[in-house]
RORODREN-717826 format. One record per residue: residue in one letter; x, y, z of N, C-alpha, C in turn. Coordinates in Angstrom, 2 decimals, always signed. Atoms other than C-alpha are relative to their C-alpha. Layout:
<torvexs>
TORVEX   tormi       npx       npy       npz      capx      capy      capz       cpx       cpy       cpz
TORVEX       A         X         Y         Z         X         Y         Z         X         Y         Z
...
</torvexs>
This chain:
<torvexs>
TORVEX   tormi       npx       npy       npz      capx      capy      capz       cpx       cpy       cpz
TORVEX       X     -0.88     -1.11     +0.22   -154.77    +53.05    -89.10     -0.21     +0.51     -1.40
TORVEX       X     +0.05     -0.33     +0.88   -155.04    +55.29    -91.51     +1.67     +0.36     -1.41
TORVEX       X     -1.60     -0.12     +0.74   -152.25    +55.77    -94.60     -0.12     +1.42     +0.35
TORVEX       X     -0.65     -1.69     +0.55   -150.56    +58.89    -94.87     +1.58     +0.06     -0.88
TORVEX       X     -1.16     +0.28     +0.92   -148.23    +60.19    -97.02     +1.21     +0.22     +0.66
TORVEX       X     -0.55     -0.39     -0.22   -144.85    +60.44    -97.11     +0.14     +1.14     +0.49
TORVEX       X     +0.20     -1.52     -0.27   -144.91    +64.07    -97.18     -0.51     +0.01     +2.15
TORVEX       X     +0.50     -0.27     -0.92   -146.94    +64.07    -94.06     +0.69     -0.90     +1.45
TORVEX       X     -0.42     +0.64     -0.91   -144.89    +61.53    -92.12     +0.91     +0.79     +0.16
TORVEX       X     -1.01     -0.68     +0.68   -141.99    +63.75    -93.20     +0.03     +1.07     +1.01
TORVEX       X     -0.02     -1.28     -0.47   -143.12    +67.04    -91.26     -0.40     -0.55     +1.63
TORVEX       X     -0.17     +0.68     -1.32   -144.09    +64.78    -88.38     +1.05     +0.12     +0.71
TORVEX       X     -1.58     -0.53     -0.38   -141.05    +64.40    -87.74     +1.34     +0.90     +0.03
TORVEX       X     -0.59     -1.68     +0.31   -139.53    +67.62    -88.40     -0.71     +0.86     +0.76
TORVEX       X     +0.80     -1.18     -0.69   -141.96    +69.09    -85.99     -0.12     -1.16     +1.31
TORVEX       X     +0.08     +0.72     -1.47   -141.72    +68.17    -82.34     -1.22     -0.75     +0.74
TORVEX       X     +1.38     -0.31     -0.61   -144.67    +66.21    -80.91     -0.41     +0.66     +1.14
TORVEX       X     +0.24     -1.04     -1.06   -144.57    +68.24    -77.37     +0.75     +1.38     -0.07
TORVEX       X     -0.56     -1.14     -0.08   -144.16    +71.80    -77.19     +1.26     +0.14     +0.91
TORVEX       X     -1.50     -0.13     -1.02   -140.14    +72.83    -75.89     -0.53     +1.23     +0.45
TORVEX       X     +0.07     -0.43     -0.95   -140.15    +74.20    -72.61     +1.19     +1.39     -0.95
TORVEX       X     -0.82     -1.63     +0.81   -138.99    +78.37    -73.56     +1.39     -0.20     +1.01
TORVEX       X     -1.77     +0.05     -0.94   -135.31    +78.61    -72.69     +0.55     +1.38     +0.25
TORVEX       X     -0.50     -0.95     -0.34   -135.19    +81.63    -71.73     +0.09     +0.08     +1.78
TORVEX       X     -0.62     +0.12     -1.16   -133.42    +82.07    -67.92     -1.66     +0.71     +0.75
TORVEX       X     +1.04     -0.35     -0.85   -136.15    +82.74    -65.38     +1.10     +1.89     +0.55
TORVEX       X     -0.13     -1.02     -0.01   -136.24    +86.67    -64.72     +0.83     +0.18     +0.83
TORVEX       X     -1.15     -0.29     -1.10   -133.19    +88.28    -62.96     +0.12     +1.52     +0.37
TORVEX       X     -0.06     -1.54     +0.00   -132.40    +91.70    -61.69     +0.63     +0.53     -0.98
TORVEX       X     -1.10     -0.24     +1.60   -130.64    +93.66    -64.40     +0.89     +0.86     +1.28
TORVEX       X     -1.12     -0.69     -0.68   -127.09    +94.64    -62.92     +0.53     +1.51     -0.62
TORVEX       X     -0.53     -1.41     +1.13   -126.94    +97.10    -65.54     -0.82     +1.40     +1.12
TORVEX       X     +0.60     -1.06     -0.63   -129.43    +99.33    -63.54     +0.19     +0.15     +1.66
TORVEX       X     +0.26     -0.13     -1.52   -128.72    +98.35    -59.68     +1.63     -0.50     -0.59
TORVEX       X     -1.59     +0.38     +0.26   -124.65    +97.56    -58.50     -0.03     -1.44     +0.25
TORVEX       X     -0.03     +1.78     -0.14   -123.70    +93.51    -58.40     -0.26     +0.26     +1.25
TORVEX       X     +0.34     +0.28     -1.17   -124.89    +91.79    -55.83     +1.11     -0.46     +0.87
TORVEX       X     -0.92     +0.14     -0.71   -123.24    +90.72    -52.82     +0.74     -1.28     -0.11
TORVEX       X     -0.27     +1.19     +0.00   -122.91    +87.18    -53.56     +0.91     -0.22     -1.74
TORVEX       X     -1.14     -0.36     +1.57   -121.36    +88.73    -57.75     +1.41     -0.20     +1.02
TORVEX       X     -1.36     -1.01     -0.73   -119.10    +90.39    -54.95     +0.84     -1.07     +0.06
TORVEX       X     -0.89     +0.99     -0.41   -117.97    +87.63    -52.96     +0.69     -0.88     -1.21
TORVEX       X     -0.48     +0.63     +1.08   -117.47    +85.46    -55.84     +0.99     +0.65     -0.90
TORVEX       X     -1.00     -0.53     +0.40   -115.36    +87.99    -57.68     +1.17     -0.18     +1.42
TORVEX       X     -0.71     +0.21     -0.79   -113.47    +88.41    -54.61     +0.79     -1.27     +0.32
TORVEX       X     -1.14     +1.11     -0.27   -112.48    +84.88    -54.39     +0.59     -0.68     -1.14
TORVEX       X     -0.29     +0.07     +0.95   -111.63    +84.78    -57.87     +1.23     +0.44     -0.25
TORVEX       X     -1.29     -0.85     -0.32   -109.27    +87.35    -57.43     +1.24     -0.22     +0.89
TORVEX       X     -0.90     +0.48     -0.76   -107.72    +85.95    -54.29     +0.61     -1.34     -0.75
TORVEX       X     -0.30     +1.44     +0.30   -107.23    +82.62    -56.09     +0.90     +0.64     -0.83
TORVEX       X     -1.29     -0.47     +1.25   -105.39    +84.36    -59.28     +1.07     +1.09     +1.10
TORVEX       X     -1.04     -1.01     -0.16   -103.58    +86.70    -56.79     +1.10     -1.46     +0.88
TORVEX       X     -0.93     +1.18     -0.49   -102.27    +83.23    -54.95     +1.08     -0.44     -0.96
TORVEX       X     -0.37     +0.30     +0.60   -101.48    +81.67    -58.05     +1.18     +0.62     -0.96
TORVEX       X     -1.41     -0.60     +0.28    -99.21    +84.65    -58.95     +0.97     +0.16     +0.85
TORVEX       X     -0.96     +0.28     -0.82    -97.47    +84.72    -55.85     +0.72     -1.15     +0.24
TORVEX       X     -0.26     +0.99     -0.14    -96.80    +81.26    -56.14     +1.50     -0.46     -1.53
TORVEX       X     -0.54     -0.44     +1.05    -95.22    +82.00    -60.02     +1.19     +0.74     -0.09
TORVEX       X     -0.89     -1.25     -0.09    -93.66    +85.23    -58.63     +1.67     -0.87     +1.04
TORVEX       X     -1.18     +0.97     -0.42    -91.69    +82.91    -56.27     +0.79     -0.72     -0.39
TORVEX       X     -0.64     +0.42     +0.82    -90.68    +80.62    -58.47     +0.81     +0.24     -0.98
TORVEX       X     -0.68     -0.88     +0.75    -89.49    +83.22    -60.99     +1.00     +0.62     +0.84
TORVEX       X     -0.89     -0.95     -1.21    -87.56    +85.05    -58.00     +1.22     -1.48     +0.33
TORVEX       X     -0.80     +1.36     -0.61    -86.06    +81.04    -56.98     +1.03     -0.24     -2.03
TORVEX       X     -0.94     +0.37     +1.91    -84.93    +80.75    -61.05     +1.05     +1.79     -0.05
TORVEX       X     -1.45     -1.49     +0.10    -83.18    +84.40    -61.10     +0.98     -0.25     +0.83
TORVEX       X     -0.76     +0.44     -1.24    -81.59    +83.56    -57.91     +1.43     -1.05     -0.57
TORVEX       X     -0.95     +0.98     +1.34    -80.06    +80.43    -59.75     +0.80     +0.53     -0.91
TORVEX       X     -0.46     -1.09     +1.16    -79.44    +82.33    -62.44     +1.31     +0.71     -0.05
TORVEX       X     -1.10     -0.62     -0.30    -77.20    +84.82    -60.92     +1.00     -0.77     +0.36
TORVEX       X     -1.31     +0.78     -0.66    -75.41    +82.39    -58.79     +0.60     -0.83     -1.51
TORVEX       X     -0.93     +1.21     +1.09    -74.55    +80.29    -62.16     +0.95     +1.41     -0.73
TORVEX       X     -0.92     -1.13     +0.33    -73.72    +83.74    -63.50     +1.26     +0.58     +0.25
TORVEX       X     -0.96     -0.10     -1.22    -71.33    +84.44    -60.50     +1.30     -0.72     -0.53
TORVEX       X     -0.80     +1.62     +0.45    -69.89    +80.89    -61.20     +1.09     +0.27     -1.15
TORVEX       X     -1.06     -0.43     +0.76    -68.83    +81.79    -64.50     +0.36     +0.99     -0.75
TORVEX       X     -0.78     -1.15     -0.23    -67.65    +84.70    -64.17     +1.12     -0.22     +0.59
TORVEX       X     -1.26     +0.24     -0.34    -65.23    +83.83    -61.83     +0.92     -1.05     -0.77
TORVEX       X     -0.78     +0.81     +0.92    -63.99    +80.87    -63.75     +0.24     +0.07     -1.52
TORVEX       X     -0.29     -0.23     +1.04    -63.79    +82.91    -66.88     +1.34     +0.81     +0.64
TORVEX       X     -1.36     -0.85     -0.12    -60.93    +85.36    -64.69     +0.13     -1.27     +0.16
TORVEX       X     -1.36     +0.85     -0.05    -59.47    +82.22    -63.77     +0.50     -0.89     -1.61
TORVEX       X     -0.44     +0.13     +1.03    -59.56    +80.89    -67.23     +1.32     +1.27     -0.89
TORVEX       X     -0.93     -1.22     +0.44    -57.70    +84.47    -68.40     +0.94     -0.27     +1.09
TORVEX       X     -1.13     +0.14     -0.71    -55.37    +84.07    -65.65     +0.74     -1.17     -0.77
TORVEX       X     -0.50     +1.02     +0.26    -54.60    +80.64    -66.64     +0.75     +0.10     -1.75
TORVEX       X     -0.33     -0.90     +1.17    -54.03    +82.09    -70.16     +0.97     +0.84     -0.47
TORVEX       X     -1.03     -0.97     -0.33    -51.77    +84.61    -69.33     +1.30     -0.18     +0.59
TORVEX       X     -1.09     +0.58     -0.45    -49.51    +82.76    -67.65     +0.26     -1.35     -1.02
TORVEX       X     -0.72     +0.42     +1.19    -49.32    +80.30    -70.29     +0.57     +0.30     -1.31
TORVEX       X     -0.73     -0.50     +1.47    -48.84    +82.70    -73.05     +1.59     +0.43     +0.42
TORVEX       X     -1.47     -0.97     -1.02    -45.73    +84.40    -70.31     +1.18     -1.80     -0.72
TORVEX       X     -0.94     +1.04     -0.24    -44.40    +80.65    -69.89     +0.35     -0.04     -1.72
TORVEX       X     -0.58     +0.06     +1.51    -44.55    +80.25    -73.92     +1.03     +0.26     -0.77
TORVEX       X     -0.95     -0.92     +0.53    -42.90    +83.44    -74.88     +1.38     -0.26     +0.97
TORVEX       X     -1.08     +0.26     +0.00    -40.21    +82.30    -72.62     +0.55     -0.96     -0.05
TORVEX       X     -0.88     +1.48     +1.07    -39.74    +78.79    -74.03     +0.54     +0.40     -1.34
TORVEX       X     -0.36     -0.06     +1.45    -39.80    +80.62    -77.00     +1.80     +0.65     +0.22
TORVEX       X     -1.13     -0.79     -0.21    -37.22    +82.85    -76.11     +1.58     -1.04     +0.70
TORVEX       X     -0.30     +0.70     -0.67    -35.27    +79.82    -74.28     +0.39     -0.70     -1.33
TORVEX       X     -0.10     +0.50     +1.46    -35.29    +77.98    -77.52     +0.62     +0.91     -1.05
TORVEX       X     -0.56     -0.95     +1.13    -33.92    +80.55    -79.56     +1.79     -0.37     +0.79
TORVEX       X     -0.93     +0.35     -1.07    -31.49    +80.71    -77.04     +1.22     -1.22     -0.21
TORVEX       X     -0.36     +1.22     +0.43    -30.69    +77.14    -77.26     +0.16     -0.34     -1.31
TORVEX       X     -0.06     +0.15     +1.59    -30.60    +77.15    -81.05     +1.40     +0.80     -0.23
TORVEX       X     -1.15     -1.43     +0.29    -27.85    +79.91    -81.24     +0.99     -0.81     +0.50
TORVEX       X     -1.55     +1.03     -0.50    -25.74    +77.81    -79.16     +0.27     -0.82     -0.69
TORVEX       X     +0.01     +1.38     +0.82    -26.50    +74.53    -80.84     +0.98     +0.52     -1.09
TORVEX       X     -0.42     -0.57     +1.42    -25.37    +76.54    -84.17     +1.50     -0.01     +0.42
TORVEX       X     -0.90     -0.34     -0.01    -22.38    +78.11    -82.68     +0.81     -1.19     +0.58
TORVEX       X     -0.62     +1.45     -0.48    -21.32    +74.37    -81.12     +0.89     -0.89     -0.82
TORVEX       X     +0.02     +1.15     +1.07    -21.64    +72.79    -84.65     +1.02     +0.36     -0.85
TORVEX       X     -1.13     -0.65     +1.10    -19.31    +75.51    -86.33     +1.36     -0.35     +0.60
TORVEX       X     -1.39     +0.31     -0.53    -16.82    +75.13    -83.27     +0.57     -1.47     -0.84
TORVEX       X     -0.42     +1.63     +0.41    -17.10    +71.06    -83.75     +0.99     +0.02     -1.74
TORVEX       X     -0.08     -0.34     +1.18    -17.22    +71.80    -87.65     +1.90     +0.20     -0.52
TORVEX       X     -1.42     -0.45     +0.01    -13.55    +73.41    -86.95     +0.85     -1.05     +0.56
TORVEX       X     -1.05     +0.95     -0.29    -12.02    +70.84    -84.97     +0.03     -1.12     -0.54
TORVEX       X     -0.43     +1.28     +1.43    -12.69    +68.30    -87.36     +0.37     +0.28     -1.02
TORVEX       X     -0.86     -0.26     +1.33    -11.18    +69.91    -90.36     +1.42     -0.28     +0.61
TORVEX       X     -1.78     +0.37     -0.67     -7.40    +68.89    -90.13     +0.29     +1.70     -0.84
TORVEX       X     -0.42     -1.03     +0.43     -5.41    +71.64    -90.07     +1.20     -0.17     +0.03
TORVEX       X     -1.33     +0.13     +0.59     -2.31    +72.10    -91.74     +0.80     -0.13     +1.26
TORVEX       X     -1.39     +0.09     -1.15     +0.58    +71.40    -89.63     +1.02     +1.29     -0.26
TORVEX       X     -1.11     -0.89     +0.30     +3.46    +74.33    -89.35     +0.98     -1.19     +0.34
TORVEX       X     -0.73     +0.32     -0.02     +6.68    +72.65    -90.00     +0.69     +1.01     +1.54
TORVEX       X     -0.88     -0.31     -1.03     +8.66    +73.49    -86.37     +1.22     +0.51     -0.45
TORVEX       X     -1.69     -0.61     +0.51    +11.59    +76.03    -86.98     +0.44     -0.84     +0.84
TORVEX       X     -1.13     +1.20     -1.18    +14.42    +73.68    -85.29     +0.43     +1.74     +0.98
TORVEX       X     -0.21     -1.33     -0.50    +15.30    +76.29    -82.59     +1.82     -0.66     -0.02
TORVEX       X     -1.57     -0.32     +0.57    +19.27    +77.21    -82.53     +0.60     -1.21     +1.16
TORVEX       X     -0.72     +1.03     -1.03    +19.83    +74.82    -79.19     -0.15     -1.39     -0.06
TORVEX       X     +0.05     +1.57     +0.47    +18.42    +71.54    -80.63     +0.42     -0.39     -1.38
TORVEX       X     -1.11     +0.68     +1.14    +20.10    +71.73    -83.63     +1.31     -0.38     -0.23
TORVEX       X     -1.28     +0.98     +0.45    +23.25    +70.73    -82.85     -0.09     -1.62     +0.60
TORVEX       X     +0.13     +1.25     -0.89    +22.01    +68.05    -80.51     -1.16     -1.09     -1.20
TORVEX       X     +0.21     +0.80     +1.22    +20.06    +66.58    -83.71     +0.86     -0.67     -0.96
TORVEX       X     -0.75     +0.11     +1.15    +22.77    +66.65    -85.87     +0.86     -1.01     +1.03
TORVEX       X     -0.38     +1.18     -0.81    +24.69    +64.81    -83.05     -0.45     -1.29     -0.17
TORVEX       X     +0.72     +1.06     +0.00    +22.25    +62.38    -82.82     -0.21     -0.85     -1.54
TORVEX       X     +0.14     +0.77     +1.35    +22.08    +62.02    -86.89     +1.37     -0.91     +0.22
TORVEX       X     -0.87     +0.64     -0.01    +25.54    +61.10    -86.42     +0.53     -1.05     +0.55
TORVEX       X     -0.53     +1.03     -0.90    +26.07    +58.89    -83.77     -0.99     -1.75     -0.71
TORVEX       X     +0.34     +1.29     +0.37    +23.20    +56.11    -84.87     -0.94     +0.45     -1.11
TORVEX       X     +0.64     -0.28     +1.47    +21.78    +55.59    -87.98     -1.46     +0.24     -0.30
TORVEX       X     +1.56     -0.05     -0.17    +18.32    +56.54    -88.95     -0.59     -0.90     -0.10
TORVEX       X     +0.79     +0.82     +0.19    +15.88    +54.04    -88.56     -1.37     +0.45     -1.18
TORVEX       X     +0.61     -0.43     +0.67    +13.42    +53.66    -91.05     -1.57     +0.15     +0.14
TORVEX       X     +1.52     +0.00     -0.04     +9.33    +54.80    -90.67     -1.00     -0.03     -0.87
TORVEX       X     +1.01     +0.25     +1.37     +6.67    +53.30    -92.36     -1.19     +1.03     +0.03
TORVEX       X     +0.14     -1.34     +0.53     +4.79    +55.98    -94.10     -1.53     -0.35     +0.86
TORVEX       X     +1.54     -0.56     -0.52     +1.05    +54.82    -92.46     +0.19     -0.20     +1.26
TORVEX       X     -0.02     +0.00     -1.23     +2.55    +55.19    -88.95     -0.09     +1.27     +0.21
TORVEX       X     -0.06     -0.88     -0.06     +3.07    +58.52    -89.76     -1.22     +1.11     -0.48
TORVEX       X     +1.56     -0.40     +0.39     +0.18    +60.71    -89.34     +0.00     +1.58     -0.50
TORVEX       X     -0.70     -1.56     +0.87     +0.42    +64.07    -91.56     -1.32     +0.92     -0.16
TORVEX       X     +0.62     -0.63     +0.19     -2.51    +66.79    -91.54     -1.08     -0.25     +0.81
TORVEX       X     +1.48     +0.10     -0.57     -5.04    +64.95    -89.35     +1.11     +0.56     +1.95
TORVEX       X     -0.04     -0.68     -0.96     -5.22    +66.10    -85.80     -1.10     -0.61     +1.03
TORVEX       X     +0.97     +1.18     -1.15     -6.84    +63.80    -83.13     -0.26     +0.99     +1.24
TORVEX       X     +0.86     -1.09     -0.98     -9.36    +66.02    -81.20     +0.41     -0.88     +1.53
TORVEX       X     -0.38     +0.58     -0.61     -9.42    +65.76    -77.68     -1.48     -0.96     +0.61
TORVEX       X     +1.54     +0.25     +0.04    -13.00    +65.10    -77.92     -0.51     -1.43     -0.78
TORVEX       X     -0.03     +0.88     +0.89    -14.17    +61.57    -79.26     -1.62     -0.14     -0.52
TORVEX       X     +1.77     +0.00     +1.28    -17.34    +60.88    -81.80     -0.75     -0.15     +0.89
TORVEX       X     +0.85     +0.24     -1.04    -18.90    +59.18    -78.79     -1.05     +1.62     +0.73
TORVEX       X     +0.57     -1.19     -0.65    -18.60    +62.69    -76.60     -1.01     +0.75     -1.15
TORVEX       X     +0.59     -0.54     +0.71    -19.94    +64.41    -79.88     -1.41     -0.47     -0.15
TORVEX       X     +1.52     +0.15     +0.35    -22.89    +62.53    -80.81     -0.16     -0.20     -1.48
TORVEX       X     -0.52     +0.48     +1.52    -21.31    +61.49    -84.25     -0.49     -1.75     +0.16
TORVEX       X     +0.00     +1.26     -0.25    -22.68    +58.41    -85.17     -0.37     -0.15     -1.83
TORVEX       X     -0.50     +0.74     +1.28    -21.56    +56.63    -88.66     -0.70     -0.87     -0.02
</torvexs>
């Protein structure tokens, strides 16, 4: 064997030892000058049928989701009037607790002033003696002697309701 140089091993291999087969497509009709062939045709044609499947198949599914759609729409819709119904009749019932409560407050008040009154003692009026029991007193001073009453039997300014703390709701 003979040497060689680098160099020359170098381009060896950088250069193919068998000539590459030309890659250019073996000659065809040009479509540019004649119309596709029949077998372009068909092949478009079932290209077309396949994408026109695959949208009908899409279009369905989009048509099955609106469908849905509406009906959930439907749904709540109606259970938004029945929410407003439900609404409306609780604001009604409200305004007439409110009104019910007022009501009940006014009384309460005017209850507490009555009570208020029958627990203040109220003065006593001394009893004019009328003209027919005063001689039948004075009789009576005369005949037996006065007995004497001890002063905390005698009850002077208070006034014993007929109502007791219990009925009230008084609690000490």
């Amino acid at each position: 064997m003979t040497k060689k140089n680098l160099s020359d091993l170098l381009r060896e291999e950088t250069q193919p030892s068998e000539p590459a087969p030309p890659t250019e497509p073996t000659p065809r009709r040009s479509t540019s000058s004649r119309g596709p062939t029949k077998a372009d045709l068909e092949q478009q044609v079932k290209r077309l049928t396949a994408d026109l499947d695959t949208i009908k198949t899409q279009e369905s599914k989009l048509l099955d989701q609106i469908k849905g759609l509406q009906g959930d729409l439907e749904d709540q819709q109606s259970r938004l009037f029945e929410l407003k119904d439900a609404l409306e009749k609780a604001e009604n019932a409200t305004q007439q607790k409110d009104t019910q409560l007022l009501k009940l407050t006014a009384e309460l008040e005017e209850a507490k002033q009555v009570i208020l009154k029958m627990s203040q003692p109220q003065p006593e009026s001394k009893p004019t003696p009328s003209p027919e029991r005063a001689p039948l007193a004075v009789k009576m001073s005369r005949r037996a002697p006065v007995k004497h009453i001890p002063e905390y039997a005698i009850q002077r300014g208070e006034q014993r309701s007929m109502v007791s703390d219990m009925d009230i709701g008084w609690f000490d």
